[in-house]
C-alpha positions as MATLAB code, in Angstrom:
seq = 'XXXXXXXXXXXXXXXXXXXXXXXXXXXXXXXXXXXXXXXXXXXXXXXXXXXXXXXXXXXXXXXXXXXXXXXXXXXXXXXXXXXXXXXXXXXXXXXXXXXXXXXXXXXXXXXXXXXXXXXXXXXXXXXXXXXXXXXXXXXXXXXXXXXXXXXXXXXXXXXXXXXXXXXXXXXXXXXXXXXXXXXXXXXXXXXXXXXXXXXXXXXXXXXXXXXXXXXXXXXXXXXXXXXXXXXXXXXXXX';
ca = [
     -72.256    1.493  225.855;
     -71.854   -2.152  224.044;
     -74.038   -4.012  222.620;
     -74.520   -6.073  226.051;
     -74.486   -4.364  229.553;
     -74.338   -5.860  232.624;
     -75.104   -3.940  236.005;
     -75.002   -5.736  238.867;
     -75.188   -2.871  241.646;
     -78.552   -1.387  240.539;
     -77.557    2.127  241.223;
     -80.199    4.775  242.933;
     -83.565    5.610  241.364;
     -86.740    4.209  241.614;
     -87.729    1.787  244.711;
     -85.992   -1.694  244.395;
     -89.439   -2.853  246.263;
     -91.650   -2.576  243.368;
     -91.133   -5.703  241.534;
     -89.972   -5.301  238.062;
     -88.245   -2.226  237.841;
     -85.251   -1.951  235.968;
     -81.525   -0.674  236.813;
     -81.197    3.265  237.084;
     -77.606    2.962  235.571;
     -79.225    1.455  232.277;
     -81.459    5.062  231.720;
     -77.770    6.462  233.091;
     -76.018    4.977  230.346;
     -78.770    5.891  227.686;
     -78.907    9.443  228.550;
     -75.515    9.976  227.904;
     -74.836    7.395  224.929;
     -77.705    9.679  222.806;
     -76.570   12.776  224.999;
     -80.374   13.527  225.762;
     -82.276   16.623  226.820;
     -85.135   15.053  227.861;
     -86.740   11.392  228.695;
     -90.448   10.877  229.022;
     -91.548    7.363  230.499;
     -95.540    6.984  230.390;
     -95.689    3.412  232.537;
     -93.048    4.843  235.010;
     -93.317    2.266  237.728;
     -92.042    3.193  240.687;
     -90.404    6.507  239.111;
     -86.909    5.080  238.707;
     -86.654    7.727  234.840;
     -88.008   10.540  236.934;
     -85.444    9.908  239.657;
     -82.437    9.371  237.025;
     -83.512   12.107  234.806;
     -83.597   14.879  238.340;
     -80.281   13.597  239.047;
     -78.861   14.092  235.441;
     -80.670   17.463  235.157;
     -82.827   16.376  231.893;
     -86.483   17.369  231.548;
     -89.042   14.361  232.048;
     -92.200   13.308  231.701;
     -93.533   10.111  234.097;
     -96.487    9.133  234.182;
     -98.394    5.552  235.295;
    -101.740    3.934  235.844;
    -100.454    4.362  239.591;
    -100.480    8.390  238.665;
    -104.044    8.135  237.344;
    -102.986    7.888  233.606;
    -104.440    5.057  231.395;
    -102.261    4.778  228.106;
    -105.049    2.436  226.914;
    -108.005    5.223  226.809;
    -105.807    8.584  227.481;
    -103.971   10.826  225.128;
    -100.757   11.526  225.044;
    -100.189   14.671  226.446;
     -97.021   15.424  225.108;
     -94.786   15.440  221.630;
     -91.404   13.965  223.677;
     -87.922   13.954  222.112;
     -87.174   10.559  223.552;
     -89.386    7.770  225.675;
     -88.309    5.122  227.485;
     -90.731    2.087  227.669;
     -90.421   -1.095  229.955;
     -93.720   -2.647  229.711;
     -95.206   -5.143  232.269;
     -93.629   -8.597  231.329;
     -97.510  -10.064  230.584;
     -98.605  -11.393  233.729;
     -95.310  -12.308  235.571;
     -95.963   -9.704  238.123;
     -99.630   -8.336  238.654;
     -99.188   -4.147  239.017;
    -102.761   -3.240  240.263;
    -103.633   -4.153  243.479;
    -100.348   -5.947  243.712;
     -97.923   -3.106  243.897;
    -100.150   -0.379  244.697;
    -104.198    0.042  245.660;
    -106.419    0.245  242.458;
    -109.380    1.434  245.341;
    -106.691    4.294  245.699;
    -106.743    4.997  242.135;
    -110.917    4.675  241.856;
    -111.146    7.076  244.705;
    -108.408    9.827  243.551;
    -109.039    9.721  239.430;
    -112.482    8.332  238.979;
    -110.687    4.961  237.017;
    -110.532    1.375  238.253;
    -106.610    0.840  236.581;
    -107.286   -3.183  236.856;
    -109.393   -2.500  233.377;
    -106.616   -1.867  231.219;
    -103.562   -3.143  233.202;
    -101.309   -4.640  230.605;
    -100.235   -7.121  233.637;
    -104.049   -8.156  234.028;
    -104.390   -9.209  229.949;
    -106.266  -12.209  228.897;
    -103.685  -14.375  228.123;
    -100.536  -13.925  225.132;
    -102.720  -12.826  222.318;
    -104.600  -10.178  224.099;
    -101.458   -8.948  225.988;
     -99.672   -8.726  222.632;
    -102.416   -6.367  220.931;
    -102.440   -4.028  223.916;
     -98.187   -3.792  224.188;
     -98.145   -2.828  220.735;
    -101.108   -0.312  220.407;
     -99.348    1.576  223.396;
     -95.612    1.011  221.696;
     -97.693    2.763  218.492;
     -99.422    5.332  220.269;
     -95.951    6.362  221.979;
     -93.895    6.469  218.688;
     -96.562    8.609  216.847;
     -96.300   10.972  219.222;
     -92.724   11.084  219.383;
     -91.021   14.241  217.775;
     -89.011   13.261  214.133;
     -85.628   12.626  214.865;
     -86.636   11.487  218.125;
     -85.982    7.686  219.641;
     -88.186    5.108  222.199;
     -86.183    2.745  224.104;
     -87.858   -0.173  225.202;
     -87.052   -2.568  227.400;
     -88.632   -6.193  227.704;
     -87.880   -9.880  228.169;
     -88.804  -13.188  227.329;
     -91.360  -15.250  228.996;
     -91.544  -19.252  229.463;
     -94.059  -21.362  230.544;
     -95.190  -24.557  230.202;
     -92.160  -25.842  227.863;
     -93.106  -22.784  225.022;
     -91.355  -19.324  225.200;
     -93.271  -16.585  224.529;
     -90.870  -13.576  223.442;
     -92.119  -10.007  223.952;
     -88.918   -8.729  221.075;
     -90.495  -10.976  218.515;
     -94.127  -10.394  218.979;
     -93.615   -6.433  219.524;
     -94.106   -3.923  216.754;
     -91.436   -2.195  215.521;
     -92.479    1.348  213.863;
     -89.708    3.821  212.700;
     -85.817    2.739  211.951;
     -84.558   -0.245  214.278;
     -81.529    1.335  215.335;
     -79.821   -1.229  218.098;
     -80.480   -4.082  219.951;
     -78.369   -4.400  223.309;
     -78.392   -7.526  225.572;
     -79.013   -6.647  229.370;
     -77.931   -9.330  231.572;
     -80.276   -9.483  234.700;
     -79.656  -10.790  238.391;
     -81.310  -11.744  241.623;
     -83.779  -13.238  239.357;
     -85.899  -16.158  241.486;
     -83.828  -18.725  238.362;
     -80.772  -18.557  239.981;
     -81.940  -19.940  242.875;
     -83.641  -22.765  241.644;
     -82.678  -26.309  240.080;
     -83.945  -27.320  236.958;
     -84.697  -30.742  235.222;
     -84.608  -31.293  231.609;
     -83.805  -28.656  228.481;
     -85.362  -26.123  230.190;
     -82.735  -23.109  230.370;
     -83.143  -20.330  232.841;
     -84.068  -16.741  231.333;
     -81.233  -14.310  232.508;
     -81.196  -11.314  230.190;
     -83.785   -8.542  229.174;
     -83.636   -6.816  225.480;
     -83.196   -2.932  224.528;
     -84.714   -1.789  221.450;
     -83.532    1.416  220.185;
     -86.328    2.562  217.443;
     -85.790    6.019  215.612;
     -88.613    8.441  214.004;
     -86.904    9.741  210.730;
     -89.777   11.328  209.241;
     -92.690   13.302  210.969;
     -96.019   11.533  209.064;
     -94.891    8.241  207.104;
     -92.724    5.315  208.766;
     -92.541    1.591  208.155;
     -93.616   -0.719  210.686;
     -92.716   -4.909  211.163;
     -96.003   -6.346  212.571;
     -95.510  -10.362  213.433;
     -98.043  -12.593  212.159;
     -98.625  -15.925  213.010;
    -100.156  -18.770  210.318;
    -101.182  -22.456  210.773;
    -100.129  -24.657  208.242;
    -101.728  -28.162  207.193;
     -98.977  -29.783  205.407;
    -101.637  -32.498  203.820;
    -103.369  -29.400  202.238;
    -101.976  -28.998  198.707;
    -103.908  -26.061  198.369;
    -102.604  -24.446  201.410;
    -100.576  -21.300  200.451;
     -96.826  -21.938  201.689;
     -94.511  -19.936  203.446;
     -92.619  -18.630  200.238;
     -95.643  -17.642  198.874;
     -96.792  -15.009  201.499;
];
């Protein structure tokens, strides 16, 4: 692998119906860049790491709120060697009752999934707070030695970009960063006025667990300045 991939047959795995899922040649590539044994994914989608991971002959782990398993109130019920996360994108496509029944779910697991639906969030802030309690929750229970790989991308509206890479915590060792280009995305096949550019490409964090208990962790915070305040505690101060 480099630092940017680009994959513009999306390969088998997965269904290509349910919106949002990402290239079965990217969990391809992983698997044998980090030569893995196994791959756990706990907001599998439409099961495109289960379906890569058969093919490859690696153990797995998949599970989803459309599998009856809330990340936001369940435990973990695994230590895993490696996960692969690729969160909803905020509210750019709505999972329950969208892509599959949440009456289904009620009926089969006793859970309405539209409660903690990381699609469904109450705008940025609240989105942001649930992403990274599940990115947390998934590292802790990762193995040491053993990596997350999590995919996300960049969100505009309204003339402000809202980045999932910034705004996600990062526990463990920050390993790599690779660029994944993205197409038959609805951008291409619209025109566009302004300085507004078109969002084309996805990010791949790599995060390691080097020790079993203690780990750092980068948490963004955000501060309001009044620059008439000459009490106000500046930037090189905190």
């Amino acid at each position: 692998m480099f630092s940017v991939v680009d994959y513009p047959e999306r390969g088998n795995g997965g269904k290509n119906s349910y919106r949002g899922n990402c290239s079965p040649k990217l969990i391809e590539d992983l698997i044998k860049q980090y030569q893995l044994n196994s791959l756990n994914d706990f907001m599998c989608g439409s099961g495109t790491t289960e379906d890569v991971c058969i093919q490859q002959g690696i153990s797995s782990m998949c599970l989803d709120l459309n599998r009856g398993y809330d990340m936001m109130d369940m435990d973990i019920p695994v230590q895993s060697e490696n996960i692969f996360l690729h969160p909803p994108y905020s509210n750019i496509v709505v999972y329950s009752d969208q892509m599959y029944s949440a009456d289904d779910i009620i009926r089969e697991y006793g859970f309405d999934p539209r409660t903690n639906d990381l699609s469904r969030c109450h705008g940025w802030a609240d989105f942001v707070k649930k992403m990274n309690y599940c990115m947390n929750k998934q590292f802790t229970s990762l193995e040491k030695g053993g990596r997350m790989f999590v995919l996300m991308g960049d969100i505009k509206k309204k003339g402000k970009l809202y980045s999932m890479f910034c705004d996600i915590a990062k526990p463990g060792t920050l390993e790599q960063i690779i660029i994944k280009t993205q197409h038959n995305c609805v951008s291409y096949n619209r025109s566009y006025h302004g300085s507004f550019v078109p969002i084309v490409h996805e990010y791949l964090m790599v995060v390691r667990k080097d020790a079993a208990l203690i780990y750092p962790i980068s948490l963004t915070s955000s501060y309001t300045f009044d620059m008439r305040d000459s009490q106000a505690t500046t930037i090189a101060e905190i």
